[in-house]
N, C-alpha and C positions, 0 to 999 in steps of 0.2 A: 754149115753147122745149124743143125732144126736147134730151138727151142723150146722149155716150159716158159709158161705166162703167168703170173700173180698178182692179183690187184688187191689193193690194200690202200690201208690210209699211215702205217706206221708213227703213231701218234699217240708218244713218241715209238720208236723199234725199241725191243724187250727180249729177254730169253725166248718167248713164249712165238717170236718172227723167226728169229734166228731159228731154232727149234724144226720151226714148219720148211724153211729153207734147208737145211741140213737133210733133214727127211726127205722132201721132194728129191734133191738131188741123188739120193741113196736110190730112192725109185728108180729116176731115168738115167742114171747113170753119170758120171763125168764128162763124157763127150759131150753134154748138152749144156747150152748156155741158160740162164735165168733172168728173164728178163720181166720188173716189175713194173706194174702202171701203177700212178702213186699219186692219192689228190694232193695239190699245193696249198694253197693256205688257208682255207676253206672247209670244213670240212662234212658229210654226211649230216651229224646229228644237230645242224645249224648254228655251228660256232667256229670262234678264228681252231684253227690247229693251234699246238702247244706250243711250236716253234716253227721257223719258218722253212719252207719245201727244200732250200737248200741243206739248210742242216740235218733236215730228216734224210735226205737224201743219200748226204756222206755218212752218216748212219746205216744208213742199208747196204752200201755198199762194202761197210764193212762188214758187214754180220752176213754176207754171202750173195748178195746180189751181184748180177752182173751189168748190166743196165738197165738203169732211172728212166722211165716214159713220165711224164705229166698226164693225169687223168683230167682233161678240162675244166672249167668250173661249170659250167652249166649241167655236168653230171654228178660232178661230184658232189653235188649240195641236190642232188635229187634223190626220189625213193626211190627202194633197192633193184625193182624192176629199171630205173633207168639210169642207176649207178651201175651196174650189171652189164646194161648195154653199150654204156659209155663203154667202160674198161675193157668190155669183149670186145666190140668195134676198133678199138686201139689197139688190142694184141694181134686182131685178124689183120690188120691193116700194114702189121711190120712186115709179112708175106714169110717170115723164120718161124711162128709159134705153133707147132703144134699140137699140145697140151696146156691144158689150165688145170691149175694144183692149187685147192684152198682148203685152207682150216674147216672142221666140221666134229658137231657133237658125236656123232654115232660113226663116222668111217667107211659110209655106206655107199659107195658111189653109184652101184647100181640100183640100188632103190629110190635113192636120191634122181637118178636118170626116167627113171617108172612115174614117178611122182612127176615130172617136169614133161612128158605126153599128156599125163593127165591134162594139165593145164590148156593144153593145143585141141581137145575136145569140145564138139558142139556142148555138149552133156555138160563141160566144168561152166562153161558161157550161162547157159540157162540158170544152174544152182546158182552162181553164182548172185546171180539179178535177184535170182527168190532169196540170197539171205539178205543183200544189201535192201531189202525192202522190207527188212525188218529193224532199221536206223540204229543198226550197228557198222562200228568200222569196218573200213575195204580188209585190213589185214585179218581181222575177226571173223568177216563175211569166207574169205580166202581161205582160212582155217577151216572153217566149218563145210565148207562146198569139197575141199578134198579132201577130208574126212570121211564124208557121204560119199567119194566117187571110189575112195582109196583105201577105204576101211583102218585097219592101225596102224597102215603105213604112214599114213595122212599125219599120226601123231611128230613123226621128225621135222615137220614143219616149227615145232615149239621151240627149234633150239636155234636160235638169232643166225647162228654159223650155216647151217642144215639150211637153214630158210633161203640166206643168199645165196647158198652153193648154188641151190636149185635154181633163182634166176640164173645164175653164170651158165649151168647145163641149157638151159630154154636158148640164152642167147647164141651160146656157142653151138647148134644143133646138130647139124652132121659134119661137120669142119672141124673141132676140135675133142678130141680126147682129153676124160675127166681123170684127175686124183682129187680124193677128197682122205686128207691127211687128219689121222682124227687128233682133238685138241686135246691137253696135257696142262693139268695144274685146273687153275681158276676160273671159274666159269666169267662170260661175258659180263663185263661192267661190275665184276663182284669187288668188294670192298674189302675182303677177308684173304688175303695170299698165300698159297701154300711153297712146301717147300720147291722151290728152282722155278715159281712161275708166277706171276703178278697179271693182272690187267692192267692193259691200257688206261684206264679210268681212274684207278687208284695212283698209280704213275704220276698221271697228270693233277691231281691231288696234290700230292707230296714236292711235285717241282715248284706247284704253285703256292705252295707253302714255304718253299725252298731247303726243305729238308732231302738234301742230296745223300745225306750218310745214309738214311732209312730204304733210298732206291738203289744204292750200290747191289744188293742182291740179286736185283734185277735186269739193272741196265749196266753196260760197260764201262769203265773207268773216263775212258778216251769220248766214248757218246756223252756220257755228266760232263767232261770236262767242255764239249762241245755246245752240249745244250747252257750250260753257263754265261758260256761266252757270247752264244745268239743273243741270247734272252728270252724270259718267258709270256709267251703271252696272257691276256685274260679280257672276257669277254667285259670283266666291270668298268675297264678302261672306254668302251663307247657307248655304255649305257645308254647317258641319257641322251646321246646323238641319235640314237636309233629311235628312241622314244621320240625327240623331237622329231624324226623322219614317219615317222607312224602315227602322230598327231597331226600333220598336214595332207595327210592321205585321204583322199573320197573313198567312197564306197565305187567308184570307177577305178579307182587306184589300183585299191585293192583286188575288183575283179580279174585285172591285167596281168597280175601274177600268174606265173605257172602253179599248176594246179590249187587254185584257187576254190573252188565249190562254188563257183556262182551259181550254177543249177538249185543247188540246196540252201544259197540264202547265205554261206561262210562271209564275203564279203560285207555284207551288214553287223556282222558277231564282231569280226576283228574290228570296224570302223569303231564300234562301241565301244569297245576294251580298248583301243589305244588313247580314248577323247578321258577315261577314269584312270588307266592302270599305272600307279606311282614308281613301277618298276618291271624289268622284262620279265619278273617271274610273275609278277601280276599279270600282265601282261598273256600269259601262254594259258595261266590257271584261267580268267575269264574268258577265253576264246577258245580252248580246249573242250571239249563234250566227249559223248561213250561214242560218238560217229567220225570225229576228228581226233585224232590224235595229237598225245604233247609233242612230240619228233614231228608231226606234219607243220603244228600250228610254229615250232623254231623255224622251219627252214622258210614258211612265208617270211617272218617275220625277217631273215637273212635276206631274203631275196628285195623285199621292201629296201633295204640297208643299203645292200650295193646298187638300187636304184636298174632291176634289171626286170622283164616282161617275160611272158610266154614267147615274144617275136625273139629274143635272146636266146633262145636257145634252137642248134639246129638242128637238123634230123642226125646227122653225124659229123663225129670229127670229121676236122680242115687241113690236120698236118698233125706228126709228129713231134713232137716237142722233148729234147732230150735235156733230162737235169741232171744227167753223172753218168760213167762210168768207167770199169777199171780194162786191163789187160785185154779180158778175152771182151770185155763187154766192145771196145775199140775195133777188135775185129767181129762182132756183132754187126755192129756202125756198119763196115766196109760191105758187109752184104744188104744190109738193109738200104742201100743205095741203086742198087740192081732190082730186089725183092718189094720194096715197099709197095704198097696201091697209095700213098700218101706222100709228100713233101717232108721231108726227114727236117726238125728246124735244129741246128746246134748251135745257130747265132742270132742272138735277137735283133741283129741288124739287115737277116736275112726275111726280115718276115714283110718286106719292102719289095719283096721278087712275088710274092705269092696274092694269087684269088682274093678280091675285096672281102669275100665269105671269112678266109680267112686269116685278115687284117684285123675285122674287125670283131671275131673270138679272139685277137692276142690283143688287141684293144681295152676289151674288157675286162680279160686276166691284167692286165695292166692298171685297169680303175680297183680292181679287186684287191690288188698288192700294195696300192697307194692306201685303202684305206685299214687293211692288216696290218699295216706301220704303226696305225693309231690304237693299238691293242698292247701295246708295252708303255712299261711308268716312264722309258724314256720314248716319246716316238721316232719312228725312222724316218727316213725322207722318202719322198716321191720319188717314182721311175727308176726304182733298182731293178725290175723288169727288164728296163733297155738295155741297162749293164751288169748282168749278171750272165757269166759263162756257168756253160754245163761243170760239174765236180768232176775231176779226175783222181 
């Protein structure tokens, strides 16, 4: 049985997931399995997830997935170029995927695919340098360089969806065939929801205000009822732990981060901002500038937290890591056992057979999950990591 591949962060799953899964599957048909990579508790825009990867999980799995990958933590709290890489390295790695299906403004996959040579050009390298030399941001710079290579093709880069697709096309390069399913209702992170479709961001709004009646439109009876039952996260629950972790920081500390700017002096900005800032939004606004962005300046400040370096993260995934799946997703499993390039883990007491490399990635997702505990008004306990089986 081949495969579609989807990488996501379902946070929380919404019509607007379900939606894009229904579709995809309408493309390649029923014979094919869906198998999604999905970050854990961690997530992209440098905060805990709304709830925890198990529950998102059995949420995906009802809204049509077939099987849950875990997208490691060293990617999935990276920029989109190497959230991109992660999740594609995952899908290529089950040795079943041969298509990646994601959401996108425009529906365009072949210009989307145009736009993503660009980027493999001597020509986009050089532009590139000349805009960053003008102390504007890498994504601004990146903007403006395939603009100039790409003319108004270059303008679908503006749409957050368009933007990733394009790393997922880069990463995936001649190995995978693209859909780009185009998006329906609400634009990214919009606060305004139209009829049959919400964002994510408003979503987590409203959970986190605990207004369950107002997301019923959006999300499923059985997902509210499950996301209840977890509990919800929120990032004000470790504030000032983080602060204090960001107060005892050098300016070496700080270097040591993945992608840190030490070349440009970042390491000195943040040092300052965390010895004054009375709150992490303080925090992000004094070490933020038009060359750093607020999403780059979270996810240091994330990475600070969980106490983890640029040596933390490795060139690729170390194994497979399965957090659900259903029926067809089970005989999924049974082939991805012959198919894999990677160590299939379905039991966290399996991760004691496998390469120090990657012990010590499920080590980390393990410091990761201990202190995601600490993100709820009640906290969890340590090392549900070690016991926690995959969702059926």
């Amino acid at each position: 049985m081949k495969a579609v591949g989807i990488i996501a962060e379902y946070n929380p799953f919404h019509t607007g997931h379900a939606y894009h899964i229904a579709a995809t599957r309408q493309q390649v048909g029923e014979s094919k399995g869906i198998i999604c990579v999905m970050s854990g508790n961690w997530v992209q825009r440098g905060e805990c997830a709304v709830t925890d990867k198990w529950t998102r999980t059995s949420m995906a799995l009802r809204g049509g997935a077939d099987l849950v990958l875990e997208l490691p933590l060293p990617w999935a709290i990276s920029s989109a170029e190497r959230f991109a890489q992660g999740g594609v390295a995952t899908l290529k790695a089950t040795g079943v995927v041969d298509t990646i299906s994601f959401g996108s403004e425009s529906g365009k996959a072949e210009e989307l695919c145009k736009i993503a040579q660009v980027f493999e050009t001597p020509s986009f390298e050089n532009t590139l340098k000349e805009k960053l030399g003008k102390g504007i941001s890498f994504a601004a710079a990146r903007q403006e360089a395939v603009l100039k290579l790409a003319g108004s093709m270059g303008k679908l880069l503006l749409g957050p969806n368009d933007n990733l697709g394009v790393e997922y096309i880069r990463a995936a390069g001649k190995e995978l065939a693209a859909i780009a399913i185009p998006r329906q209702g609400t634009a990214h992170d919009s606060a305004c929801p139209t009829e049959g479709f919400a964002s994510a961001s408003h979503l987590r709004r409203l959970a986190r205000e605990q207004r369950w009646e107002a997301m019923s439109s959006w999300v499923e009876q059985e997902d509210l009822r499950s996301l209840k039952d977890a509990g919800v996260s929120d990032m004000s629950y470790v504030e000032r732990a983080m602060l204090a972790r960001l107060r005892q920081m050098d300016e070496q500390d700080f270097a040591a981060l993945p992608d840190s700017g030490s070349a440009e002096g970042l390491p000195t900005r943040l040092m300052r901002a965390a010895k004054t800032a009375g709150s992490l939004e303080e925090f992000y606004t004094q070490a933020k500038t038009k060359r750093y962005a607020h999403s780059r300046i979270r996810r240091l400040a994330l990475w600070a937290f969980l106490n983890m370096t640029e040596t933390d993260r490795p060139q690729k995934p170390s194994y497979l890591r399965v957090l659900g799946f259903n029926a067809r997703g089970r005989e999924l499993l049974k082939e991805l056992k012959t198919a894999a390039a990677l160590p299939v883990l379905t039991k966290p007491a399996h991760i004691k057979e496998l390469p120090a490399e990657a012990r010590q990635l499920f080590a980390l997702e393990c410091r990761a999950t201990d202190l995601f505990g600490l993100c709820f008004e009640a906290s969890k306990p340590a090392g549900l990591e070690l016991i926690t089986t995959p969702i059926f």
